[in-house]
C-alpha positions as CSV (number, residue, x, y, z in Angstrom):
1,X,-3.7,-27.5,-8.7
2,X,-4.1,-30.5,-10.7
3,X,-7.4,-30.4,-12.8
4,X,-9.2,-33.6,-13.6
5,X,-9.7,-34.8,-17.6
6,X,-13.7,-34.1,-16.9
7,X,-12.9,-30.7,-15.1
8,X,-10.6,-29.5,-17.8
9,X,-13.2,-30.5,-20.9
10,X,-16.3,-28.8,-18.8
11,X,-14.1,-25.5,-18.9
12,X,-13.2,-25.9,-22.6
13,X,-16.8,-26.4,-23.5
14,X,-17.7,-23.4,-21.6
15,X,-15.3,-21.5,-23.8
16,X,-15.5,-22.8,-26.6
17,X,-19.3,-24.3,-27.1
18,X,-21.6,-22.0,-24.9
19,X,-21.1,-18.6,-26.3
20,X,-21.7,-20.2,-29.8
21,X,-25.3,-21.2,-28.5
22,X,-26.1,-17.8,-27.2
23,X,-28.9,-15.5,-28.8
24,X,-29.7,-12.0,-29.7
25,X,-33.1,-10.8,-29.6
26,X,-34.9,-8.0,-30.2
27,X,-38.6,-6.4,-29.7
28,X,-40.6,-3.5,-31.2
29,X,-43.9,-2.3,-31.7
30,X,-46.3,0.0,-33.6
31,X,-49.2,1.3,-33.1
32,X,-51.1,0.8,-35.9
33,X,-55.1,2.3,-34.1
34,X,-57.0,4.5,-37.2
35,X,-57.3,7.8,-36.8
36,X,-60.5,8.1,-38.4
37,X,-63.1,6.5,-38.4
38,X,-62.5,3.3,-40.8
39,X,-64.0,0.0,-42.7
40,X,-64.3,-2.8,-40.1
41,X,-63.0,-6.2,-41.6
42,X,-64.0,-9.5,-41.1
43,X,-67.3,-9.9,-41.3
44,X,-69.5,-9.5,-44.9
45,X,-72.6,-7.8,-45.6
46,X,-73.2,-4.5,-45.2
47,X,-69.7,-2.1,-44.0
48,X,-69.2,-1.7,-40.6
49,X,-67.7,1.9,-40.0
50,X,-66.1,1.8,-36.9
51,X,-67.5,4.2,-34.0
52,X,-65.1,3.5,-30.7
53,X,-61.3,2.3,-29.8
54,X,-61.3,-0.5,-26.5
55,X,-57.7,0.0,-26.6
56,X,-54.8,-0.2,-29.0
57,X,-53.8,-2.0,-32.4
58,X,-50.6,-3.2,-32.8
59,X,-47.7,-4.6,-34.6
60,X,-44.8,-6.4,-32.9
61,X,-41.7,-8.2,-34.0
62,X,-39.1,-10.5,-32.4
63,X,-36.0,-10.3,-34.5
64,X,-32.9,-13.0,-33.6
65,X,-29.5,-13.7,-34.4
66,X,-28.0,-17.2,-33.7
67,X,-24.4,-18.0,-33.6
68,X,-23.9,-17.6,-37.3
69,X,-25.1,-13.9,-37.4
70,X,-28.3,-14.8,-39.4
71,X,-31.4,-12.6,-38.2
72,X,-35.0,-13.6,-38.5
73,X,-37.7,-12.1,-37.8
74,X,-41.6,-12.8,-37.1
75,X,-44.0,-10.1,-37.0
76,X,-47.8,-10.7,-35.4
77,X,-50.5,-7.9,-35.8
78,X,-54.0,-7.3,-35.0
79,X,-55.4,-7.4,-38.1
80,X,-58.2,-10.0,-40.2
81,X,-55.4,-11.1,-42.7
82,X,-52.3,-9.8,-45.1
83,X,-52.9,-10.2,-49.0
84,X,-50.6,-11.4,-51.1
85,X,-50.3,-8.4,-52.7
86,X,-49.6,-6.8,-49.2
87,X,-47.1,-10.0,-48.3
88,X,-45.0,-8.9,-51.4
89,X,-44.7,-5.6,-51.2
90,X,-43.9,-5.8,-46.6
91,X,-41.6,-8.7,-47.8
92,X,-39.3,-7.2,-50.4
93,X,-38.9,-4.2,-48.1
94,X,-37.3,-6.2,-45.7
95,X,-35.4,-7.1,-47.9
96,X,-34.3,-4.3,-49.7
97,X,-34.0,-2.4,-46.3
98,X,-32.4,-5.3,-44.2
99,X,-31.3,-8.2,-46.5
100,X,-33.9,-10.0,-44.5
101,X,-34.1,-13.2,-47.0
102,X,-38.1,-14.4,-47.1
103,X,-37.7,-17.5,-45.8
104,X,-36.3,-15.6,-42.2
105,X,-39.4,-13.7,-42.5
106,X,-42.8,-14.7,-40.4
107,X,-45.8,-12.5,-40.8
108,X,-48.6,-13.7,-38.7
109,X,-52.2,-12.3,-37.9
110,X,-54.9,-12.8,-35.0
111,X,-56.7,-12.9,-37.4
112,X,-59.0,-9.9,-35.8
113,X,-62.8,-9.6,-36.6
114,X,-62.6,-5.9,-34.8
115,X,-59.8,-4.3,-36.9
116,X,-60.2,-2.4,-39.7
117,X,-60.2,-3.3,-43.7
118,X,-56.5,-3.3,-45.9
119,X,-55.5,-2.9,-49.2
120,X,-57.2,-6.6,-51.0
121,X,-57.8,-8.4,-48.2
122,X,-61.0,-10.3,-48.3
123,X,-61.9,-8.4,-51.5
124,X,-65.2,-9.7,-52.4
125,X,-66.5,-9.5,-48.9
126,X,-67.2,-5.5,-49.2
127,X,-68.7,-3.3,-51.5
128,X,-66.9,0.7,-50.4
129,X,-68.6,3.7,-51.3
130,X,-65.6,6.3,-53.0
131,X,-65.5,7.6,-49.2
132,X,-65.1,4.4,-47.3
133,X,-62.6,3.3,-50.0
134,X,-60.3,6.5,-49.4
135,X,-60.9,5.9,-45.7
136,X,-59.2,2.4,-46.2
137,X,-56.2,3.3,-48.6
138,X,-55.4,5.8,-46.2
139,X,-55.1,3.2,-43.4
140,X,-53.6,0.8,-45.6
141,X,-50.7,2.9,-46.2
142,X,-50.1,3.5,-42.2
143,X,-50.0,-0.2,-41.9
144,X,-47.4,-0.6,-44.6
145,X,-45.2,2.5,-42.7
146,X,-45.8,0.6,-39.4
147,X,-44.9,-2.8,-41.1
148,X,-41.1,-1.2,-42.1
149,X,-41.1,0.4,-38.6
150,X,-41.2,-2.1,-36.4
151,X,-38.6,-4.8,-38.6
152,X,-36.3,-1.8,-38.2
153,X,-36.7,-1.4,-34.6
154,X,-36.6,-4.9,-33.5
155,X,-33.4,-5.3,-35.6
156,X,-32.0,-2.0,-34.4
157,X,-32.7,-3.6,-30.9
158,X,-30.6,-6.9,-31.1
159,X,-28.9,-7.7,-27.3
160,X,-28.0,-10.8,-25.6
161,X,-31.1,-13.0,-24.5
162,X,-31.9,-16.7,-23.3
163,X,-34.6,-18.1,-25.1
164,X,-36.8,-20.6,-23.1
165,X,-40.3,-22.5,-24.7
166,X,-42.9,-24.8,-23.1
167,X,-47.0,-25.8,-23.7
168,X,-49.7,-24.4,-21.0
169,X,-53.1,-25.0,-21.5
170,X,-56.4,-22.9,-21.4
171,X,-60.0,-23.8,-22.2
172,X,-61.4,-21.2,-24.5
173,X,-62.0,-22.9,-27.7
174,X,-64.8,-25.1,-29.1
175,X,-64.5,-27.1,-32.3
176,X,-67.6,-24.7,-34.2
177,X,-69.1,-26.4,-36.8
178,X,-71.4,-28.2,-34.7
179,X,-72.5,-24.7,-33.8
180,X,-73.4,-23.4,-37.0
181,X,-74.9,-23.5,-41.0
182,X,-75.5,-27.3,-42.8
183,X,-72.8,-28.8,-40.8
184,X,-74.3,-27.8,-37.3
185,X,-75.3,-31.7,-37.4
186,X,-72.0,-32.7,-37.4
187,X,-70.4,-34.5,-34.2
188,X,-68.5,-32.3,-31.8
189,X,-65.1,-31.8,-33.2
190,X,-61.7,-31.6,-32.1
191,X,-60.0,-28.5,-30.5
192,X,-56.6,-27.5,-29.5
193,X,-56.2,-26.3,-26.0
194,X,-52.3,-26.3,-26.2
195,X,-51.0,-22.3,-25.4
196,X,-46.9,-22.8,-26.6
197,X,-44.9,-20.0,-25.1
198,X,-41.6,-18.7,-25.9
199,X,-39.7,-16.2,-23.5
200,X,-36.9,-13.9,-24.6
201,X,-34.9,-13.1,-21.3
202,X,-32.1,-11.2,-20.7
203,X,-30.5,-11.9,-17.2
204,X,-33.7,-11.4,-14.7
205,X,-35.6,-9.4,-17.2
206,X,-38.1,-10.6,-18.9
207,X,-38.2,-8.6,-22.6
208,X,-40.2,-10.7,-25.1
209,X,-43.6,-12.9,-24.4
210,X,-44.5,-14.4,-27.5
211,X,-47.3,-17.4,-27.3
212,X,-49.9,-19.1,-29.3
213,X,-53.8,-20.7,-29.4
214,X,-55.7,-22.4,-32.0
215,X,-59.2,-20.3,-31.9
216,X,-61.1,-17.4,-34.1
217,X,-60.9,-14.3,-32.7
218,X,-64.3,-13.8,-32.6
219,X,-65.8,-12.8,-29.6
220,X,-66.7,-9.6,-31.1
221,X,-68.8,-8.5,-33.8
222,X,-69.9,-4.5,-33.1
223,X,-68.4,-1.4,-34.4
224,X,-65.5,-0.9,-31.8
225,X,-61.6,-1.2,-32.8
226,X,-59.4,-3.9,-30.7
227,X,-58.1,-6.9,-30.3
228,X,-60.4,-9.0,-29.3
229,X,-59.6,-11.6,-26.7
230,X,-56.2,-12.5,-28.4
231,X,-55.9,-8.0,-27.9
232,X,-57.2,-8.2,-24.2
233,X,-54.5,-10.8,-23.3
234,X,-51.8,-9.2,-24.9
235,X,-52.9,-5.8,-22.7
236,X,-53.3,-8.5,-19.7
237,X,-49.2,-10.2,-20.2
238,X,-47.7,-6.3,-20.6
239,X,-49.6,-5.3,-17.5
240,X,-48.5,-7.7,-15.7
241,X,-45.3,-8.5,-16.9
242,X,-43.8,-4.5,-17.3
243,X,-41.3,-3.9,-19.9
244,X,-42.3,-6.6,-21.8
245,X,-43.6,-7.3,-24.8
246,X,-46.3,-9.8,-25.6
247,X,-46.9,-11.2,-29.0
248,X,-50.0,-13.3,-30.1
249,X,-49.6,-16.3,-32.8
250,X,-52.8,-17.8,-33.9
251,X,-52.5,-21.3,-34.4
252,X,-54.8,-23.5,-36.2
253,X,-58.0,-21.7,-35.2
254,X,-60.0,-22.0,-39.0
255,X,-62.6,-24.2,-37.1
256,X,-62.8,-22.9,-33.5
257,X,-64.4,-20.2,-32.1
258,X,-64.8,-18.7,-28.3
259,X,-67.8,-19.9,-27.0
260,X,-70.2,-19.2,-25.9
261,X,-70.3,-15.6,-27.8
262,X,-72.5,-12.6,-27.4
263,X,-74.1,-10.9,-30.4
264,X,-76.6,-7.7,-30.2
265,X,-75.1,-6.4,-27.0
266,X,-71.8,-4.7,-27.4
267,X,-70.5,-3.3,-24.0
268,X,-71.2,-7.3,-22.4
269,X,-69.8,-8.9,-26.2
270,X,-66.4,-6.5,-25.1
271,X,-66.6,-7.6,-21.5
272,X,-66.8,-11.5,-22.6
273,X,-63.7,-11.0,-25.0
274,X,-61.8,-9.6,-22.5
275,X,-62.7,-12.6,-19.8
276,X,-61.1,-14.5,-23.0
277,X,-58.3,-12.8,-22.9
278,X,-57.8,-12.6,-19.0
279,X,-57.9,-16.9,-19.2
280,X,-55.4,-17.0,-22.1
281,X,-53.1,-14.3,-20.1
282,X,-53.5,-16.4,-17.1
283,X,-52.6,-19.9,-19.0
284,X,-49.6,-17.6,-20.4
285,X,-48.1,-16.4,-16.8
286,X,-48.8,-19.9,-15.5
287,X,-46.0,-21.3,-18.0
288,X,-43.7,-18.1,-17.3
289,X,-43.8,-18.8,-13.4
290,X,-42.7,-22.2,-14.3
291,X,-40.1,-24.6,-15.2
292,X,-39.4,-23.5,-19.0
293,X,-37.2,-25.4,-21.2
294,X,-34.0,-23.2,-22.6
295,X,-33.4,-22.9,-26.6
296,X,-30.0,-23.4,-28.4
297,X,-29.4,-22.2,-31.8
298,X,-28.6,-22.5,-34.3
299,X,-31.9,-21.6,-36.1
300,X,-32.4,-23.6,-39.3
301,X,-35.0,-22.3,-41.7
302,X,-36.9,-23.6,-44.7
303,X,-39.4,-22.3,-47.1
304,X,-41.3,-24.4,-49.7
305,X,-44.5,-24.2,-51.7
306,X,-46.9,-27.0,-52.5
307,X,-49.7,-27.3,-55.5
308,X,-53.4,-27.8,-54.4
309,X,-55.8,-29.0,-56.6
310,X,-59.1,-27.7,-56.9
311,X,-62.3,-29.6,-58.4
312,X,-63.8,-28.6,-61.4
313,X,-65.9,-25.1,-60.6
314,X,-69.6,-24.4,-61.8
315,X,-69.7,-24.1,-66.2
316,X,-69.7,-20.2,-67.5
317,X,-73.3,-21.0,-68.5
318,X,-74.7,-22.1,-65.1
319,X,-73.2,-19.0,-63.8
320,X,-74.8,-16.4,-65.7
321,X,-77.6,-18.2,-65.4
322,X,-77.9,-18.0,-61.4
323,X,-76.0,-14.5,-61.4
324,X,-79.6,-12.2,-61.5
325,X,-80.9,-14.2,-58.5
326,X,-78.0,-13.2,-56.3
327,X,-77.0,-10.2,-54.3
328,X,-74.7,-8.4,-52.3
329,X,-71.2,-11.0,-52.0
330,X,-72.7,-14.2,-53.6
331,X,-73.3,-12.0,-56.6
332,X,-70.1,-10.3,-56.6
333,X,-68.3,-14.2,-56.3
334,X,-69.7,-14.9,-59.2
335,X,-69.6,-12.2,-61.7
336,X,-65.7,-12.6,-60.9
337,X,-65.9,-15.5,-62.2
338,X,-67.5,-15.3,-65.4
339,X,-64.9,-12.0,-65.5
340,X,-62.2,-14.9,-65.3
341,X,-63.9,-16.9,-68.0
342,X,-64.0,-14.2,-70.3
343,X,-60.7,-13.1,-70.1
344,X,-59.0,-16.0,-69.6
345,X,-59.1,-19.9,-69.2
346,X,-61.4,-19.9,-66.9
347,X,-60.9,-19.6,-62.8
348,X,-57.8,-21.3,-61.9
349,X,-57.4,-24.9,-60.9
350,X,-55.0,-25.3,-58.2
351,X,-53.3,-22.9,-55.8
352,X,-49.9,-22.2,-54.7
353,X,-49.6,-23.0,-50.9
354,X,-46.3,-21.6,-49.2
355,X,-45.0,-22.9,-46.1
356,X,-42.3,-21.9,-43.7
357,X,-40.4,-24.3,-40.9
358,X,-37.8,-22.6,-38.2
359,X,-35.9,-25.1,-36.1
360,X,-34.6,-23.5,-32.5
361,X,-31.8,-26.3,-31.7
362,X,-33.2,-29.6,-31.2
363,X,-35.7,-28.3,-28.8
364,X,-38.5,-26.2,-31.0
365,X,-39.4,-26.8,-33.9
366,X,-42.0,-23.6,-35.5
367,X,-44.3,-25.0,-38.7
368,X,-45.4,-22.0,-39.9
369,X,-48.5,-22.8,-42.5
370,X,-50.5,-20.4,-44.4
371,X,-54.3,-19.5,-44.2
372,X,-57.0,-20.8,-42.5
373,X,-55.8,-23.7,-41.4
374,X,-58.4,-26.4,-39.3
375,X,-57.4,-28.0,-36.1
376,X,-56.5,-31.0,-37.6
377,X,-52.7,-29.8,-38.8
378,X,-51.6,-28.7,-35.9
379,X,-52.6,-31.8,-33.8
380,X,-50.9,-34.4,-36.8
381,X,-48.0,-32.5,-36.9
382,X,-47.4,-32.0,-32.7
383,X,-48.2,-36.2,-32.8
384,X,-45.1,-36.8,-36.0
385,X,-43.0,-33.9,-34.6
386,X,-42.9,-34.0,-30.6
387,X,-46.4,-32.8,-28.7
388,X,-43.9,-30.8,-26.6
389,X,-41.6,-29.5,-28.6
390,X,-43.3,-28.5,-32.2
391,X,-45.7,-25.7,-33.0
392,X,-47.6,-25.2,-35.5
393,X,-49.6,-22.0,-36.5
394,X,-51.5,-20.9,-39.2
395,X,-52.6,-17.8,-40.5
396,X,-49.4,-16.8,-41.8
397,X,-48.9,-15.2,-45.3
398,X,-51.3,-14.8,-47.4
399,X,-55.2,-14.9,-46.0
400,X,-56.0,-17.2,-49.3
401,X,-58.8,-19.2,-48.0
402,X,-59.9,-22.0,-45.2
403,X,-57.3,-24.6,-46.0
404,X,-59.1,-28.2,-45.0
405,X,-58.1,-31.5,-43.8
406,X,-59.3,-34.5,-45.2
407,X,-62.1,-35.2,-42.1
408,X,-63.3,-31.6,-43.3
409,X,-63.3,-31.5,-46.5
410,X,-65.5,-34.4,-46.6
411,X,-67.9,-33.4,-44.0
412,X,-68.4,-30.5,-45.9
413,X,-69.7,-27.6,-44.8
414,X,-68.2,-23.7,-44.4
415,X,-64.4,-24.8,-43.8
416,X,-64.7,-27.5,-46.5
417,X,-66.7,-26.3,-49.2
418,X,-69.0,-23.2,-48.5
419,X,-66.3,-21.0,-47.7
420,X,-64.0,-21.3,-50.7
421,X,-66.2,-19.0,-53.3
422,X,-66.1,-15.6,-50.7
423,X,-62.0,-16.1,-51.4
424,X,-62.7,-15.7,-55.1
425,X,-61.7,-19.6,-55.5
426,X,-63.8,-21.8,-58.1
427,X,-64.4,-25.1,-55.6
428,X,-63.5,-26.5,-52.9
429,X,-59.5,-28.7,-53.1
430,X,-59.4,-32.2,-54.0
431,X,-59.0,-35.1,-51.7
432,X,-55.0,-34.4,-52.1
433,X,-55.0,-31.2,-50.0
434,X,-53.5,-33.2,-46.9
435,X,-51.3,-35.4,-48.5
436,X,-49.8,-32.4,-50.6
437,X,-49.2,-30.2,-47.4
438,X,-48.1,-33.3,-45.0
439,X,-45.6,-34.1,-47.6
440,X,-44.0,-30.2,-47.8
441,X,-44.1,-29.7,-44.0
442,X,-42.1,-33.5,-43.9
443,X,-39.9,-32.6,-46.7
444,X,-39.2,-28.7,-44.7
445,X,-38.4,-30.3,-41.4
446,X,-36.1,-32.9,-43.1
447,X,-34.3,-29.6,-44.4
């Protein structure tokens, strides 16, 4: 039989071409629930100790290998925040362990109000007695075992998969700082209702669920361990998708919350969180029962860091001045500072601001910022990068502070101003913090 020119180049591609597209993946988690009862983050003032478990904390990880062997891995958890001090020391075992360079290394948090307290994280926000304290290294140290754990296991699990992506939506999140403090006068502001979704197949089986939204999780404010609604979807997507496992990205939540929220009332607060969860789950399974668009490698990674200015903070003077008037974290904010004046320079005056950019093919593109990043990033970059085919989340690396666009920093405000002495920082950033970030993500993706 006589094969046409077409015919003959279709079977060459399919020989030559496809199998260098094709994927491996692999999934893990860890259960990283206290065994004791622990310090509850998130939330300053007195310490929370934590009384109940709603259901399980976790770590999970999605490792892949493209065509040219490379693995990377992400790794979401159900915790407040990592430190830097935490980032480096989960980071360089990766790589000691696994060669796993940084750049191929994603750690993301919910971001979890209902978790407990690690290592530095959010340092000024608590004040331990010696018991407490112990009670929190001991945990600390799980979460490091768990961290090495489950990179290991979703390595040790690589295996043929598809790789598919697309953008559901769900109704959740409300732009918050109408809602509370000075800026409560401010005009409603924008949200992100986009839920990105990317499944890990292998032949009919679904394996991996991993998927995103742009909101606090902050439904709950008691003394019970979980989730909250970013948990109570994940528990929703493996219960109703068996065998697989479902992995939460916050996006860029730093100025949205779930509303309406309950406070005073537990049992309702958990009931509300988990109605959160069952209408993120739901968004999630609407794309997965749909038409989803499938991922080529290779994946291209880039890691840079930009400089953020901060503005001049309050003189050593004016600070021991106001120091006897404060309490609780407002005084611990600023004896650390005159600690910094004294033996030093003085606080610093800019920040180093990492950020990470993985490219599946030509049809994802994953901006992977760091902190609390507002709404406004994630909507620029989906407008210059492709609504439909770029994510962007935040809350990755180090939990260093609210990170603000320009429209925020100049309302003012928690996310622009307020928030930046509880993260130990002198001021708020400059008018550059856009430009400096916008001009790293730009320079990444052209990488």
């Amino acid at each position: 039989m006589i094969l046409s020119v077409n015919r003959m180049l279709f079977l060459l591609l399919s020989v030559f071409v496809l199998p260098a597209q094709a994927w491996e993946a692999g999934l893990a988690k860890a259960d990283i629930t206290p065994t004791e009862s622990v310090p509850l983050a998130g939330y300053g003032g007195k310490t929370r100790m934590s009384q109940r478990v709603d259901h399980p904390l976790w770590l999970k990880a999605l490792a892949l290998r493209d065509e040219s062997g490379a693995i990377s891995v992400i790794v979401t958890a159900d915790l407040v925040g990592l430190s830097d001090k935490m980032i480096t020391r989960i980071a360089g075992s990766a790589k000691e362990k696994h060669g796993l360079p940084r750049e191929r290394l994603i750690l993301n948090t919910s971001h979890n109000h209902s978790c407990p307290v690690t290592e530095d994280v959010l340092w000024l926000y608590y004040e331990f007695t010696p018991e407490e304290a112990a009670a929190k290294d001991r945990y600390t140290e799980q979460v490091y075992r768990a961290y090495d754990s489950v990179i290991a296991a979703a390595i040790a699990d690589l295996a043929p998969a598809e790789l598919s992506h697309e953008m559901g939506l769900a109704g959740v999140a409300v732009n918050r700082r109408r809602s509370r403090g000075p800026e409560s006068r401010a005009l409603p502001g924008p949200v992100d209702q986009d839920v990105p979704v990317l499944a890990v197949r292998s032949g009919d089986r679904l394996r991996g669920i991993v998927f995103g939204y742009s909101c606090h999780t902050t439904a709950l404010g008691g003394l019970s361990l979980n989730g909250d609604y970013a948990g109570f979807a994940q528990v929703e997507l493996e219960k109703s998708n068996p065998g697989a496992v479902a992995m939460f990205v916050q996006n860029c939540g730093g100025d949205a919350n779930p509303l309406p929220r309950i406070r005073g009332k537990d049992v309702e607060a958990v009931s509300l969180a988990e109605r959160y969860g069952l209408i993120l789950a739901e968004a999630v399974n609407q794309v997965l029962a749909g038409s989803m668009v499938s991922l080529s490698g290779p994946l291209e990674v880039a890691m840079g860091e930009a400089t953020l200015d901060l503005q001049p903070g309050l003189p050593l003077a004016e600070l021991k001045e106001r120091v006897p008037n404060l309490n609780g974290m407002h005084r611990r904010e600023f004896e650390h500072f005159i600690r910094q004046y004294e033996t030093g320079e003085g606080p610093p005056g800019e920040l180093n601001y990492p950020v990470q950019v993985w490219r599946f093919g030509t049809g994802l593109t994953f901006i992977a910022l760091t902190g609390e990043t507002v709404v406004d990033y994630s909507l620029k970059f989906k407008d210059t990068y492709g609504w439909n085919t770029t994510w962007v989340s935040g809350y990755n690396n180090d939990l260093f502070c609210y990170v603000p666009s320009l429209r925020v920093l100049r309302e003012g405000g928690y996310e622009g101003t307020l928030g930046m002495w509880e993260y130990g920082h002198r001021a708020p950033f400059t008018e550059t913090v856009e430009d400096r970030i916008t001009d790293l993500v730009e320079r990444l993706v052209s990488e």
